[in-house]
C-alpha positions in Angstrom: -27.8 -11.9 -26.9 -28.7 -15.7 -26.4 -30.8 -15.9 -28.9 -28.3 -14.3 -31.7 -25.6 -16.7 -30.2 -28.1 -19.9 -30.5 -28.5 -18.4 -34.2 -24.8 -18.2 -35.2 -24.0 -22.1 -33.7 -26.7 -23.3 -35.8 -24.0 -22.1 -38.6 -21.7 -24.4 -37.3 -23.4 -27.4 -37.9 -21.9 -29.9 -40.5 -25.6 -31.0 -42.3 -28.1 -28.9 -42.8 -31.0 -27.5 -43.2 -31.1 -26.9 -39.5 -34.9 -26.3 -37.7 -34.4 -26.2 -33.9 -36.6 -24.6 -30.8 -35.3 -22.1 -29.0 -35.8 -23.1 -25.8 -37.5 -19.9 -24.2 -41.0 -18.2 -25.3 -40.5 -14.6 -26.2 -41.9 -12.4 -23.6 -45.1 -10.7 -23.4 -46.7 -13.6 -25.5 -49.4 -16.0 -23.8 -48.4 -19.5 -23.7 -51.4 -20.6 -25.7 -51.6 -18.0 -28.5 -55.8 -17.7 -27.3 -55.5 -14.0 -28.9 -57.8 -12.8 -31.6 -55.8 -11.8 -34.8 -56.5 -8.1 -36.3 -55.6 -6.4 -39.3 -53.5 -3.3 -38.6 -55.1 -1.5 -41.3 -57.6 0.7 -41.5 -59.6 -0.9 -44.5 -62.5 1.4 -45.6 -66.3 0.2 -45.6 -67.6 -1.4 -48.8 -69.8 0.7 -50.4 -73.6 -0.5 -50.8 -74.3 -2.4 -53.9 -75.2 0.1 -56.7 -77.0 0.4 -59.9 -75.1 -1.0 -63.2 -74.5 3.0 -63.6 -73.3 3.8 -60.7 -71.2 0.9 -60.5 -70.0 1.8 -64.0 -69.6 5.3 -63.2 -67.3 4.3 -60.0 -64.8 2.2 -62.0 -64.5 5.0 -64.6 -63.6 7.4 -61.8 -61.2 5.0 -60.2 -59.2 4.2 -63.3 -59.0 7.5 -64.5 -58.2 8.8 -60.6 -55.1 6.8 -60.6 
């Protein structure tokens, strides 16, 4: 609820636009931000490099799959 309230006063203000800190850190987040970034998604494996054919024959199958 504070931080909605600290959101709607920023409205109040005469000049704007308005960047401030809230003044707490949201919980459950270390301090120093010393955690490794992932994607959520689960991004297949590149295939090996293939043959001109092959390589062909893969973008044929992907356009026409679509």
């Amino acid at each position: 609820m504070r931080v909605l309230r600290a959101a709607l006063e920023l409205l109040t203000r005469e000049r704007g636009p308005v960047l401030e800190d809230f003044p707490d850190d949201a919980p459950g987040v270390p301090a120093e931000g010393d955690e490794a970034w992932a994607c959520p998604l689960p991004l297949p494996v590149p295939a090996s490099p293939a043959t001109g054919e092959e390589a062909f024959a893969r973008q044929l199958l992907a356009e026409v799959g679509r």
